[in-house]
C-alpha positions in Angstrom: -15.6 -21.0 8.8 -12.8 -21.3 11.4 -12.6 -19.0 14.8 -9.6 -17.9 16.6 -9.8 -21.7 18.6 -10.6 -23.4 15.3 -8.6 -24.1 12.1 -8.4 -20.7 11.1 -6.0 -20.0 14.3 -3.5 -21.8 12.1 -3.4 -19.6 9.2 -2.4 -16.5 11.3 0.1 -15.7 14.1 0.8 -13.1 15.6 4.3 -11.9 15.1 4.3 -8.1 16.6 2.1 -5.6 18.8 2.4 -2.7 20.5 0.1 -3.5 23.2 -2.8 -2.0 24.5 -2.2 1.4 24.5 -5.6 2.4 25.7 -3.9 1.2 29.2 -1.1 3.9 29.3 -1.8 6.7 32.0 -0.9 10.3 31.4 3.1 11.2 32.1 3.5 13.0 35.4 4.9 16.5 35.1 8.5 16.4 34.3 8.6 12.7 33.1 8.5 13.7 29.5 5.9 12.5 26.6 4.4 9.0 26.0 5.6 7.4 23.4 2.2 6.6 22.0 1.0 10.8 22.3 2.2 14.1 23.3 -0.7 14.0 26.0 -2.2 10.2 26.3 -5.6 11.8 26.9 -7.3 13.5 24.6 -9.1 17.0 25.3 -11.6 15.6 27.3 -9.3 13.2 29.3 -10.3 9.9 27.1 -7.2 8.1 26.5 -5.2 8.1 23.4 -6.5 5.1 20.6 -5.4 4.2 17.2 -8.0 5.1 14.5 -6.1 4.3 11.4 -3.0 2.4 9.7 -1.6 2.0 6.3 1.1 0.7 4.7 4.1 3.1 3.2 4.5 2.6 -0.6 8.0 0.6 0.1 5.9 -1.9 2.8 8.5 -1.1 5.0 6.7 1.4 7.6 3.1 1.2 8.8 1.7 5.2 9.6 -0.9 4.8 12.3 -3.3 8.3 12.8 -4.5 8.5 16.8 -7.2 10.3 18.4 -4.8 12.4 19.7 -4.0 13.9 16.2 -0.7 12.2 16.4 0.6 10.5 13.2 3.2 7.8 13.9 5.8 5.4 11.8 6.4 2.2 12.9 9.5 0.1 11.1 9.2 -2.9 10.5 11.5 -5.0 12.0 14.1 -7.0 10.0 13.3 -9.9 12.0 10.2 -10.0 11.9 9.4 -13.2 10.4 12.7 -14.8 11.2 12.5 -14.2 15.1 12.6 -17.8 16.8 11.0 -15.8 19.7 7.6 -17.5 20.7 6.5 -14.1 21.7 5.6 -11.5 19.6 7.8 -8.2 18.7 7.2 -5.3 20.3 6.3 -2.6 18.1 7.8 1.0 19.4 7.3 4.4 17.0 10.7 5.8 15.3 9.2 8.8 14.1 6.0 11.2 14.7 4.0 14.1 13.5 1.6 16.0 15.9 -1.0 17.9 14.7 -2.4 20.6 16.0 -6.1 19.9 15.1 -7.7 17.0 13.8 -7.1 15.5 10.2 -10.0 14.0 8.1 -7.9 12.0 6.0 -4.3 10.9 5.9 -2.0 9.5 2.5 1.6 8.2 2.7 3.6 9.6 -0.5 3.3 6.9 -3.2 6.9 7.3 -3.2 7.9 6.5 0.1 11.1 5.2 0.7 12.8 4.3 4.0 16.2 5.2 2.4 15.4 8.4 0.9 14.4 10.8 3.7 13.0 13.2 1.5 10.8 10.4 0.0 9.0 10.4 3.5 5.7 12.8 3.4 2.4 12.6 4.5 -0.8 14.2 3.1 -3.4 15.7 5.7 -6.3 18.4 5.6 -7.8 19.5 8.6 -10.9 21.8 8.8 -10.1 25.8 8.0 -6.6 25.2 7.5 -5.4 24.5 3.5 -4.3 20.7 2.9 -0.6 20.6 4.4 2.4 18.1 3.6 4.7 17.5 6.5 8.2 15.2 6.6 8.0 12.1 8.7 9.7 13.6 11.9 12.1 11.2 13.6 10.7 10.5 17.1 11.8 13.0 19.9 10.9 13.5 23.6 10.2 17.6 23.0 6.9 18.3 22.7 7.5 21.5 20.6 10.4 19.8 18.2 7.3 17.1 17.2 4.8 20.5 16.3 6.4 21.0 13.2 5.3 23.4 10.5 4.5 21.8 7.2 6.9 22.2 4.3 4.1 22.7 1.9 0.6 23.7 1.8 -2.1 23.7 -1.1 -5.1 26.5 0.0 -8.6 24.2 -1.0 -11.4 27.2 -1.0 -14.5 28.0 -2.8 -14.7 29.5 -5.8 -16.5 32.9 -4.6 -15.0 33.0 -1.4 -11.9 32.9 1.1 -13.5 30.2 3.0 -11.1 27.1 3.1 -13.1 23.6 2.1 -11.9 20.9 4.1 -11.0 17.7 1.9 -13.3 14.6 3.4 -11.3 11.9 1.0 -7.6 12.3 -0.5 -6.1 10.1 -3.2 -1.9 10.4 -3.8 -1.8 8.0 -6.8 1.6 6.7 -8.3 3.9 8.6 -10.0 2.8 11.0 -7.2 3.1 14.2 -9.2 -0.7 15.0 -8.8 -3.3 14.3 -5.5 -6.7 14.0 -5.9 -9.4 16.0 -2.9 -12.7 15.0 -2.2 -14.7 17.7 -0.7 -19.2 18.9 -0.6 -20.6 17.8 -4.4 -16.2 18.7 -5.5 -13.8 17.2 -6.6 -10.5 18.9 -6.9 -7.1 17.6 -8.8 -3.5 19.4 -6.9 -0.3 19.6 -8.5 2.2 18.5 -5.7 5.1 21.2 -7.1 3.2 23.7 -7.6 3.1 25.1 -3.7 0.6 27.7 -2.1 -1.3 27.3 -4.9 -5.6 26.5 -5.9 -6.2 23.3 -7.6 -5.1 22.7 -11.4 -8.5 20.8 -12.3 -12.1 21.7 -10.1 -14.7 18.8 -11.2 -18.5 19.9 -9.8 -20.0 16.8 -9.3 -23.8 18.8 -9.7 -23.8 21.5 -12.1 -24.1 24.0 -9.5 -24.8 24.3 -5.9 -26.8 27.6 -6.4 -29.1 25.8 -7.9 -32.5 25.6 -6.1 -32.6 21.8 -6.8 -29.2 21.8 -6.1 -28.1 19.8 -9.8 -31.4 19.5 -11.0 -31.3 15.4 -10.4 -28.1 15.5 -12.3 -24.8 13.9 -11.4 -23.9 13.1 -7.6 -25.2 15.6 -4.2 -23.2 14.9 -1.4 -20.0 15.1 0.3 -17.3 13.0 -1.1 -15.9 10.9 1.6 -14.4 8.1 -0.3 -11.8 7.9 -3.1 -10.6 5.1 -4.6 -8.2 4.7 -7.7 -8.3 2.1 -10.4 -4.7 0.2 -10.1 -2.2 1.4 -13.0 -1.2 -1.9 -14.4 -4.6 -3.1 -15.2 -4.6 -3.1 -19.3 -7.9 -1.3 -19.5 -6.5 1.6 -20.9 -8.3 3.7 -17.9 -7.4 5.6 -14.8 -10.9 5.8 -13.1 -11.3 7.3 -9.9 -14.6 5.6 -7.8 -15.9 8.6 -5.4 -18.5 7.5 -3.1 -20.5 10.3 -1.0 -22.4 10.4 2.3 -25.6 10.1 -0.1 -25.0 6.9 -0.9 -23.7 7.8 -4.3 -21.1 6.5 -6.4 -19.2 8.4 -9.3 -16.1 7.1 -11.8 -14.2 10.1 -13.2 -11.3 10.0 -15.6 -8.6 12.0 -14.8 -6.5 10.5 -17.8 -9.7 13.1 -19.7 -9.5 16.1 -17.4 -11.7 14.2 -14.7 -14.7 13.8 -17.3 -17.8 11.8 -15.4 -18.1 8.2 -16.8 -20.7 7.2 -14.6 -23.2 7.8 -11.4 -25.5 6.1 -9.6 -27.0 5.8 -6.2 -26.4 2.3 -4.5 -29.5 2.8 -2.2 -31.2 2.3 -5.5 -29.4 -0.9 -6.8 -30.2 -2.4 -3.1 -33.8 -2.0 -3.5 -33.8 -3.4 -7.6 -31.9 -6.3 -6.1 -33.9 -6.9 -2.9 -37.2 -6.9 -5.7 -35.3 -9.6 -7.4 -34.2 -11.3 -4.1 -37.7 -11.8 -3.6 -38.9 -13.2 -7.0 -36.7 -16.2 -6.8 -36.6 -17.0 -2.9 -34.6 -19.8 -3.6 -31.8 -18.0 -5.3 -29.6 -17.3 -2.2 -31.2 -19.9 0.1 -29.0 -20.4 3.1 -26.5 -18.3 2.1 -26.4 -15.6 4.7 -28.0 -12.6 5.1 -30.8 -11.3 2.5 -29.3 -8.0 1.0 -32.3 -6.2 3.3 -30.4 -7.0 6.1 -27.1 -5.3 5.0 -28.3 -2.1 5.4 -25.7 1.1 5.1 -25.5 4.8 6.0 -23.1 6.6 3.7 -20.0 5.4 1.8 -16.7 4.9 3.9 -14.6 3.2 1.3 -14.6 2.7 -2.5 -11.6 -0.3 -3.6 -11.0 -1.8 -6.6 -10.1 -5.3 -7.1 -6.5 -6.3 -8.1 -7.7 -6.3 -11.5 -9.3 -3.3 -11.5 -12.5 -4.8 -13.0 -14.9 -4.7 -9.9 -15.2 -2.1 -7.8 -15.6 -2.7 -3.7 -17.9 -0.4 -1.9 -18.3 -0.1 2.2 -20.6 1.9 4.1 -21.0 3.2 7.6 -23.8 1.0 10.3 -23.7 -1.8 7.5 -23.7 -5.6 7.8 -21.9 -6.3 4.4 -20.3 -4.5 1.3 -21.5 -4.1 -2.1 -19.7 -6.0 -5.0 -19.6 -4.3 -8.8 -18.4 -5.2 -12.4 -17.7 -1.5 -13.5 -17.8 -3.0 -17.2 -21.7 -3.2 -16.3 -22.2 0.3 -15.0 -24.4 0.5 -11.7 -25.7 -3.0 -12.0 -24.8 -4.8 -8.8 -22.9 -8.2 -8.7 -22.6 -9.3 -5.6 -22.8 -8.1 -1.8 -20.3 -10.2 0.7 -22.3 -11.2 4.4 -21.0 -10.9 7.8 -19.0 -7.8 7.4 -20.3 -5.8 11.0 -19.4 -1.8 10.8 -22.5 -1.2 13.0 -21.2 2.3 13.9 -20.2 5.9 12.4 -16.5 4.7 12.5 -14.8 3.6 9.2 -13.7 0.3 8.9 -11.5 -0.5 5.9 -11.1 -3.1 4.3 -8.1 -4.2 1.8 -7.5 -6.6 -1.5 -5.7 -8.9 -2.7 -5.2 -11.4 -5.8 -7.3 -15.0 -4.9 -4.8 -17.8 -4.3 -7.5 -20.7 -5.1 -8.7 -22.4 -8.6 -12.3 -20.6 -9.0 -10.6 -17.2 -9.4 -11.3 -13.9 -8.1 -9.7 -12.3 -5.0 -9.8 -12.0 -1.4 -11.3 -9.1 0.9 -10.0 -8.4 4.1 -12.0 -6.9 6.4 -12.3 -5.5 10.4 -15.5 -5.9 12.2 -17.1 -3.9 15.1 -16.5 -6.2 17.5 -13.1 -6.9 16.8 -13.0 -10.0 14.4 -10.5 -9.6 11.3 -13.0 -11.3 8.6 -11.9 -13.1 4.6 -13.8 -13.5 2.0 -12.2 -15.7 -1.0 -13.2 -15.9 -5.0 -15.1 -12.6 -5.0 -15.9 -11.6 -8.1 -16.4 -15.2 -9.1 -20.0 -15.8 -8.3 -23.4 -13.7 -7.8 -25.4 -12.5 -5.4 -24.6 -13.3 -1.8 -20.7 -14.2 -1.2 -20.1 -16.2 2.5 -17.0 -15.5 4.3 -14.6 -17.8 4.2 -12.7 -17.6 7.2 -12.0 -15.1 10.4 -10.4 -14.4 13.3 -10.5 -12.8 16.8 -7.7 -10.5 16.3 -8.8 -7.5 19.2 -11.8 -6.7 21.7 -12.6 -3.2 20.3 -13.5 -2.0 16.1 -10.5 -2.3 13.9 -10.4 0.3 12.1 -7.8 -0.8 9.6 -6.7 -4.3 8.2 -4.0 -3.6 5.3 -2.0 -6.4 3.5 1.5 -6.1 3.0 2.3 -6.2 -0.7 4.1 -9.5 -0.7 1.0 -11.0 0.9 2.9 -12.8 4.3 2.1 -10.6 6.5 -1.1 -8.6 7.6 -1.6 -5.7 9.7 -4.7 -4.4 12.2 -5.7 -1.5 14.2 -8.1 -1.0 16.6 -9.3 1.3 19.1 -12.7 2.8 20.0 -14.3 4.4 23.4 -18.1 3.6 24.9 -19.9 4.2 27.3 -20.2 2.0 30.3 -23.5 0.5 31.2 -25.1 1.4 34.2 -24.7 -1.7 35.7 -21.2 -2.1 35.0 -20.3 -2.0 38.6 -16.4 -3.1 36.9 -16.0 -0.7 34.1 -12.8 1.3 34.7 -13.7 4.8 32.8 -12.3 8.1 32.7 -14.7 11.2 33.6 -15.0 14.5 31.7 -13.9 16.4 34.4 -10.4 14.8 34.4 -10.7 11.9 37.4 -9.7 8.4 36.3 -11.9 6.2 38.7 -13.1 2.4 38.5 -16.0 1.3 40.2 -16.0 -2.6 42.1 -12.8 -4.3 42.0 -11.7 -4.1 38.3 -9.3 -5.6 36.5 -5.9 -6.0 37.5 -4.2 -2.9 37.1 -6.8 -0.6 36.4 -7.6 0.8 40.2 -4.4 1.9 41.2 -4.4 4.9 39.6 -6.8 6.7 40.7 -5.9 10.4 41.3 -9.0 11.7 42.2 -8.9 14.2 45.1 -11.9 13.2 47.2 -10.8 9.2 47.5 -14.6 8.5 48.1 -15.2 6.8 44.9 -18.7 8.2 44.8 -20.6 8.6 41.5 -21.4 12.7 41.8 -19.4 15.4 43.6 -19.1 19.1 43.6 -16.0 18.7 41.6 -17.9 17.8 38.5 -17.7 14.6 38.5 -20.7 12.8 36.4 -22.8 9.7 36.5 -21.6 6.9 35.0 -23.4 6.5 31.8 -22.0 10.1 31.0 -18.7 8.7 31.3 -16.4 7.6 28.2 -14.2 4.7 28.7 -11.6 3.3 26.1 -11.9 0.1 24.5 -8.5 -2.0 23.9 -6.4 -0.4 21.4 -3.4 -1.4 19.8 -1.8 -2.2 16.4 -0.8 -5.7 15.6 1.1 -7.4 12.6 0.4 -11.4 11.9 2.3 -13.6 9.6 -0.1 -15.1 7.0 1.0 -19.2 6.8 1.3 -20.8 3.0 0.5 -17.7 1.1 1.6 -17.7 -1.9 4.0 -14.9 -3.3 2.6 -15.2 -7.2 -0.8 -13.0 -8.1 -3.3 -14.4 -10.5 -5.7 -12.0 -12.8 -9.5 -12.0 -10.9 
C-alpha cells in the first residue's frame, strides 16, 4: 500500500487544478462575478465548494455542480500532458449554467461534443420544478445572461395529482434518445423529443403506494437514489438498469422489455447472511481488513457496473467499504472492498475501469472522507474481502468525485465539504450565519485580512447576531484537480 510520500506518489502527478476555491472572498459591489459563482457564498454566507464532477461523453470537458447551484465546463487543455511546465495547469471555467434552485442530480448528454454546440446539454431536476435541459452557456461576466431559461422541460408528477415529483437519480444512456428518472418507490422512462411532455414508460417499483403495507413485501419501498446502467457493448444480450434506494434495496429492470423487474433484494440482508458465514470460518478472511460488520452503510449512493458488465458495484452513505456482486448469481454477494471511508451523508463516487494486471478483473477508484483518492485492483477476481491496493492524498476535505478519463491517462477529483469548528479551535477561520467573516488567533496566512465585520472587536457574541463558534460553518479546501496516471496502459481486457 503506498501513501502520497511512498511509492504510490509515483504513479500520479498532478498536472492541473484550479485551486482552492473555498479561499475566494465575495466580489465587492461593482467588480463583477467570481469566476467560480455568481455569489461565492452561498445563502447563508458559507463559501462556494465543488460537490460534483463528470466527464463529458467526448472526455474533452469535465462539468463540475457547486453548492452554489452553479454548473460549470472546464476544457481540457491541449497541453495537458505535453506541458514541460513543473507546475500544474491552471484550470479556469469556459462556460456556466446557474440555477436558480438546487439540482439533485446532474447528466452530461451522452452525445456531447465539443465541436457540435448543439451536442452540449445537461440534464437537471430540482424540487417542484419539471426535469429541465439547458445548453452549456459560454462563460460571461452578467449575472442575468448566465440565468438562462431551459430549452426543454419534461413535467415528472404523480399520477393523481399536479404535484411535480422530483427525480433523486437520472440516467442519459447512449444513443441518448431516451433518460431514465429515479423518483419515491418510481421509476420513470422520458423520451428526450418528445418536449413538455409525462414519461413514455412509469415502472412502480411496489404495486401500489395506497397500499396499507405499502407493496405488501413485494418488490422495492424506497426512494430511488441511485441508477446505474449496464455498459452497451457487453455481449449479454441485456440492457439492465441497477436502482438502488435509500432502503438499502437494490433492483435490475430491463428497459430493452418495457422496464420489466428481473430482480430485488435488500443488501442489509446479504450483509447479515455473509457476516453469519464470516463467523463460521473465522479463518476465512484472517488479516485481510475489516470484517464486513465493520463496513456498515446507510442508504445506497451509487450503483456501477464493472467494465464487463458482469458485476455490479454498490456504495452507500456513512460506510467503510462497498459491496461487490456477480448479477449472474442474483442477490448473492461476492465480495465487499475495505478501506473505502464515506463516513458522512455526502455521496462519494467512485468510478471503473478494465484491470491492467494478469489475475483479471478491474480496478475501482474511489474518494474518501478525509480526502484520500483510494484503488482497488483484480476485483471481481477473488471472494470475500478485497484489500486496496494503492492510494493517495489527493485533498484535505471529502472528494466527492474521482472519474477516469476514457483513455485511462489521466484521472480527475473534486472535493469540497464545510464543518464545524471545534470549540477549541482558537485558529479556525469560519464564516458566521449572520454574514461576518472572522478568524479567531492568528490563522493562517491570508485568512485574517478580510475581515469586514463592523464591530472590529473580534468577540464571539454581539448584538449583531453574531453566534458562538460551534454554530459557525467553515469551508473545508475545495477545488478540482486532474493527475496523469504513469504506465497505464491504453488496451482494455474482459474482467
Amino acid at each position: 500500500m503506498g501513501t502520497q510520500d511512498g511509492p504510490s506518489r509515483d504513479k500520479v502527478k498532478l498536472v492541473a487544478s484550479t485551486g482552492d476555491v473555498a479561499g475566494y472572498s465575495t466580489p465587492s459591489p461593482g467588480a463583477g462575478d467570481d469566476e467560480y459563482g455568481s455569489s461565492a457564498k452561498s445563502n447563508d454566507d458559507v463559501l462556494s465548494y465543488f460537490e460534483s464532477a463528470q466527464w463529458t461523453a467526448d472526455g474533452t470537458t469535465l462539468l463540475t455542480y457547486s453548492s452554489t447551484n452553479l454548473i460549470s465546463g472546464y476544457i481540457v487543455p491541449e497541453d495537458l500532458l505535453s506541458s514541460k511546465d513543473e507546475d500544474e495547469l491552471t484550470l479556469r471555467p469556459q462556460a456556466h449554467v446557474q440555477l436558480p434552485e438546487p439540482s439533485n442530480v446532474l447528466s452530461g448528454a451522452p452525445y456531447f461534443s465539443l465541436a457540435e454546440p448543439w451536442t452540449q446539454q445537461l440534464l437537471v431536476s430540482a424540487r417542484d420544478h419539471p426535469l429541465q435541459l439547458f445548453y452549456l452557456a459560454p462563460s460571461s461576466s452578467s449575472t442575468s445572461a448566465r440565468v438562462r431559461p431551459p430549452v426543454s422541460s419534461y413535467p415528472f408528477t404523480k399520477a393523481r395529482s399536479e404535484t411535480f415529483l422530483a427525480a433523486t437519480s437520472l440516467l442519459w444512456p447512449s444513443p441518448g434518445t431516451h433518460f431514465i428518472a429515479g423518483s419515491r418507490s418510481l421509476l420513470a422512462r422520458f423520451d428526450v423529443q418528445r418536449t413538455g411532455e409525462e414519461p413514455v414508460v412509469r415502472i412502480r417499483t411496489i404495486p401500489s403506494e395506497r397500499h396499507l403495507s405499502k407493496g405488501g413485501g413485494v418488490g422495492m419501498r424506497g426512494t430511488v437514489s441511485a441508477l446505474g446502467g449496464q455498459p452497451m457493448d457487453t455481449g449479454t444480450g441485456a440492457s439492465l438498469v441497477a436502482a438502488g434506494t435509500w432502503t438499502r434495496w437494490v433492483g435490475l429492470y430491463d428497459f430493452g422489455q418495457a422496464g420489466e423487474c428481473v430482480a430485488t433484494w435488500s443488501i442489509a440482508a446479504a450483509v447479515r447472511e455473509a457476516a453469519v458465514d464470516e463467523k463460521l470460518d473465522g479463518s476465512r478472511h484472517s488479516g485481510q481488513g475489516e470484517s464486513l460488520n465493520g463496513i456498515g452503510g446507510d442508504g445506497i449512493t451509487q450503483t456501477t457496473w464493472s467494465p464487463c458488465g458482469r458485476y455490479l458495484i454498490i456504495c452507500e452513505r456513512k460506510s467503510h467499504g462497498a459491496l461487490v456482486y456477480d448479477v449472474r448469481v442474483t442477490g448473492k454477494l461476492l465480495g465487499y472492498l475495505t478501506g473505502r471511508d464515506a463516513l458522512g451523508n455526502q455521496r462519494v463516487a467512485c468510478d471503473v475501469f478494465p484491470g491492467a494486471d494478469a489475475q483479471g478483473g478491474f480496478e475501482v477508484w474511489s474518494g474518501t472522507s478525509s480526502g484520500t483518492v483510494k484503488v482497488w485492483e483484480g476485483v471481481g477476481s477473488v471472494e470475500g474481502s478485497h484489500a486496496l491496493a494503492w492510494e493517495w492524498a489527493a485533498h484535505r476535505s471529502t472528494v466527492g468525485s474521482t472519474c477516469l478519463h476514457s483513455s485511462g491517462t489521466v484521472v480527475a477529483t473534486c472535493a469540497g465539504s464545510w464543518e464545524f469548528p471545534n470549540e477549541n479551535d482558537d485558529s479556525a477561520h469560519f464564516i458566521s450565519p449572520g454574514g461576518s467573516d472572522k478568524s479567531h488567533g492568528s490563522g493562517s496566512e491570508g485568512e485574517g485580512d478580510d475581515n469586514d465585520s463592523d464591530n472590529g472587536s473580534g468577540s464571539e457574541t454581539n448584538s449583531s447576531g453574531s453566534q458562538l463558534p460551534w454554530m459557525q460553518r467553515r469551508n473545508k479546501e475545495s477545488s478540482l484537480k486532474i493527475w496523469s496516471i504513469a504506465g497505464f496502459p491504453s488496451g482494455t481486457k474482459e474482467c
